[in-house]
C-alpha positions in Angstrom: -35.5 6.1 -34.9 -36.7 10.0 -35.2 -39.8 10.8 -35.5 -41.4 14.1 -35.2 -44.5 12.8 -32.7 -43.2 11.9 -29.6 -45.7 9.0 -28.6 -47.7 10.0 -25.7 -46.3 7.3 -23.2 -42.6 8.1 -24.0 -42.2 11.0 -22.3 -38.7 11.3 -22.5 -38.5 10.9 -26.1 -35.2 9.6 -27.0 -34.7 9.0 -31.1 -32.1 9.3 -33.7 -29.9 6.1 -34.5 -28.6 4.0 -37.6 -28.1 0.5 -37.2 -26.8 -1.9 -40.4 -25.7 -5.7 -40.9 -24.4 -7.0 -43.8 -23.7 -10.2 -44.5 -21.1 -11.3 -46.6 -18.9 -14.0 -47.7 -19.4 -16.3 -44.3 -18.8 -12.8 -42.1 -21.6 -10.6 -41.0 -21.0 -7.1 -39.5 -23.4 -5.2 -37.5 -22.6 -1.7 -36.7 -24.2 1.2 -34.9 -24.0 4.7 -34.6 -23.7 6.0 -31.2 -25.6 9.4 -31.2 -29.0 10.0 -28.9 -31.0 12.7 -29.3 -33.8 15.0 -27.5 -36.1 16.5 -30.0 -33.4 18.5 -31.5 -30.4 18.2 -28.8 -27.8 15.4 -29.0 -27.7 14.1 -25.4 -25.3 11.4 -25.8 -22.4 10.6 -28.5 -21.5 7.8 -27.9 -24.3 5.1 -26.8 -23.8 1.7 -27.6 -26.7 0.4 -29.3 -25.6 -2.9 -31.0 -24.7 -5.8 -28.9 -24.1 -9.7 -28.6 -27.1 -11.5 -26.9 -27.4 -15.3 -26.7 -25.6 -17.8 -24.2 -22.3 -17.8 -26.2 -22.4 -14.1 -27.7 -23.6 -15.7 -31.0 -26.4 -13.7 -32.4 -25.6 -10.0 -32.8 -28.2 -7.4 -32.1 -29.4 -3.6 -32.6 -32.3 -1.1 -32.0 -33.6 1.8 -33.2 -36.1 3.9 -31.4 -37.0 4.3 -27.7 -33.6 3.2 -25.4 -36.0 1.8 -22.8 -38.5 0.1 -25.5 -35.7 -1.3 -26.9 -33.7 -2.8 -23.9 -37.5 -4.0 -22.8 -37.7 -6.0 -26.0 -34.1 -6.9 -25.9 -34.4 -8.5 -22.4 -37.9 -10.6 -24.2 -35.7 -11.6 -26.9 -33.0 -13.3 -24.6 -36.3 -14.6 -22.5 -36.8 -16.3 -25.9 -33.8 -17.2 -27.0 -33.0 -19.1 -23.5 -36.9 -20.8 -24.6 -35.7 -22.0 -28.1 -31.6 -22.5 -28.3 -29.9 -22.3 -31.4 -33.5 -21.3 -33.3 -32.9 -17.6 -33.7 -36.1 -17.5 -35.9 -38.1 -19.3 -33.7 -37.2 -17.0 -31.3 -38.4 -13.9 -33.1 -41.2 -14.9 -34.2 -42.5 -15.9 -30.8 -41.4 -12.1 -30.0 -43.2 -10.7 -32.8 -46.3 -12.5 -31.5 -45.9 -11.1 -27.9 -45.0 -7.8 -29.2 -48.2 -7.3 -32.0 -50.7 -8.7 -29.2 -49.9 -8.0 -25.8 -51.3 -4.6 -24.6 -48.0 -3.3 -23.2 -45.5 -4.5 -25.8 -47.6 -2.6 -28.4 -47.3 0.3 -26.9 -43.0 0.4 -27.1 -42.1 2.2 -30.1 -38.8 0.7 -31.0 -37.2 -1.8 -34.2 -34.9 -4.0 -33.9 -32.5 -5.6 -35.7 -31.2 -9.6 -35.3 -28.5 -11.8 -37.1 -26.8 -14.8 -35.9 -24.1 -16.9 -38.2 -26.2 -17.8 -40.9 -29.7 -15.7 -40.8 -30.5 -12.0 -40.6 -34.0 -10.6 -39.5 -35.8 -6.8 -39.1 -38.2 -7.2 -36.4 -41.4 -4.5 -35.6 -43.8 -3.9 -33.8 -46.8 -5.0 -36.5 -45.8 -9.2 -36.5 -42.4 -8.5 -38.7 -40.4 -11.1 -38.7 -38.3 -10.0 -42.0 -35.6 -11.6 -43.6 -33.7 -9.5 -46.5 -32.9 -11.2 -50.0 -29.7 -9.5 -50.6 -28.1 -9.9 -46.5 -28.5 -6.0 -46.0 -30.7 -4.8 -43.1 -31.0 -0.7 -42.0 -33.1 0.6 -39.6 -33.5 3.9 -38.0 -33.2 7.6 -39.0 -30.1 7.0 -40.9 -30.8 3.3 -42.3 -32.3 3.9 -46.0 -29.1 6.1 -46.4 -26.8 2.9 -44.9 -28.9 0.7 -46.6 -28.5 2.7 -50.2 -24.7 2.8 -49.6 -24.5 -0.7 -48.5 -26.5 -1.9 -51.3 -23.9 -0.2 -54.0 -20.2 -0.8 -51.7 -21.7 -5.2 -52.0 -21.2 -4.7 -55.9 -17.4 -3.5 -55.3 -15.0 -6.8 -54.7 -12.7 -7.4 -52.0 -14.7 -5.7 -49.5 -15.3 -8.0 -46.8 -18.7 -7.2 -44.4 -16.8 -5.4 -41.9 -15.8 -2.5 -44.0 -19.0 -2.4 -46.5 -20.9 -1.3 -42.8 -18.1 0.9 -41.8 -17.9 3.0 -45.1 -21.7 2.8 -45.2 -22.1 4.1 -41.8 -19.5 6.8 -42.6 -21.5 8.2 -45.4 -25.1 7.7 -43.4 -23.5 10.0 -40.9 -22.5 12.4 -43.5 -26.1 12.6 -44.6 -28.3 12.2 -41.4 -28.7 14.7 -38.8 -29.6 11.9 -35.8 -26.4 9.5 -37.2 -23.0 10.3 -35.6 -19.4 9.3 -36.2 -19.0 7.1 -33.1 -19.7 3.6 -34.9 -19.3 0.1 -32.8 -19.3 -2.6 -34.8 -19.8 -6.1 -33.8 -18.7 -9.3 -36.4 -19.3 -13.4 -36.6 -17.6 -15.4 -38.8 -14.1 -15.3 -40.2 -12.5 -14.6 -37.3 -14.5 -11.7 -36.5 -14.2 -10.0 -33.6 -15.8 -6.5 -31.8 -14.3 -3.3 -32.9 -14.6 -0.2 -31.4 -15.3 3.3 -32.8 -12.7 4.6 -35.5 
């Protein structure tokens, strides 16, 4: 996630990033750009920045914001997860507790995005634990672009989950100066399977 105040305890700074999962028709896709930047240099192309978490690989997950916030939060999230099996929300909202009242959690400056077979959620830093009404989340510099074109590619049929994030992520790049090309997208349901860039 870009932002042009680098917080005072991330000295390194590193922002820029779209992630977007859609949910559709018993699939859901979650796919992620792979660009990092510093300030206004792109450090890295191809980062991976959505991944499977869980015992069996079943909840899909990406960040935005601060790569070492993030994996912090990550790693608390699979701390959770191990906690609560098979109760993904349970799960995140015991995070978003942690994360909204514990001195150092507070402090990571980071989003992150969730989804296992049936539910989707945005979490923050403030308590959010959100679930979307239409199965589309987008975070990150790029995400209200993703989100826009996600939101219009769901009215179009025959597109499965898989390809409404790729062609959304393809014109989010187009648009967003922190969103790259290098897409990984990671699927459940249908026989989904992970797909590297294209």
């Amino acid at each position: 996630m870009h932002t042009n105040q680098i917080a005072a305890h991330d000295p390194i700074g590193w922002h820029g990033t779209t992630i977007l999962c859609v949910r559709r028709d018993g699939q859901v896709a979650m796919a992620g750009d792979g660009q990092v930047t510093l300030g206004q240099t792109v450090i890295k192309g191809n980062a991976r920045k959505v991944r499977r978490i869980g015992p069996d690989g079943g909840i899909l997950s990406g960040f935005a914001g601060a790569t070492a916030d993030a994996f912090t939060l990550l790693e608390r999230l699979e701390a959770k997860l191990d906690r609560y099996p098979n109760q993904l929300e349970r799960a995140c909202v015991e995070l978003a507790k942690d994360w909204r009242t514990d001195r150092y959690l507070r402090r990571l400056e980071a989003m992150m995005a969730v989804a296992d077979g049936t539910r989707s959620f945005t979490l923050t830093g403030n308590g959010d634990v959100l679930e979307p009404e239409d199965g589309v989340i987008a975070i990150g510099s790029g995400g209200n672009y993703a989100l826009s074109a996600a939101r219009a590619l769901m009215t179009v049929d025959g597109l499965g989950a898989e390809e409404v994030a790729r062609r959304s992520m393809r014109i989010a790049a187009e648009i967003c100066v922190y969103t790259n090309h290098s897409v990984i997208v990671e699927t459940l349901g249908s026989g989904a399977a992970a797909t590297e860039p294209r």
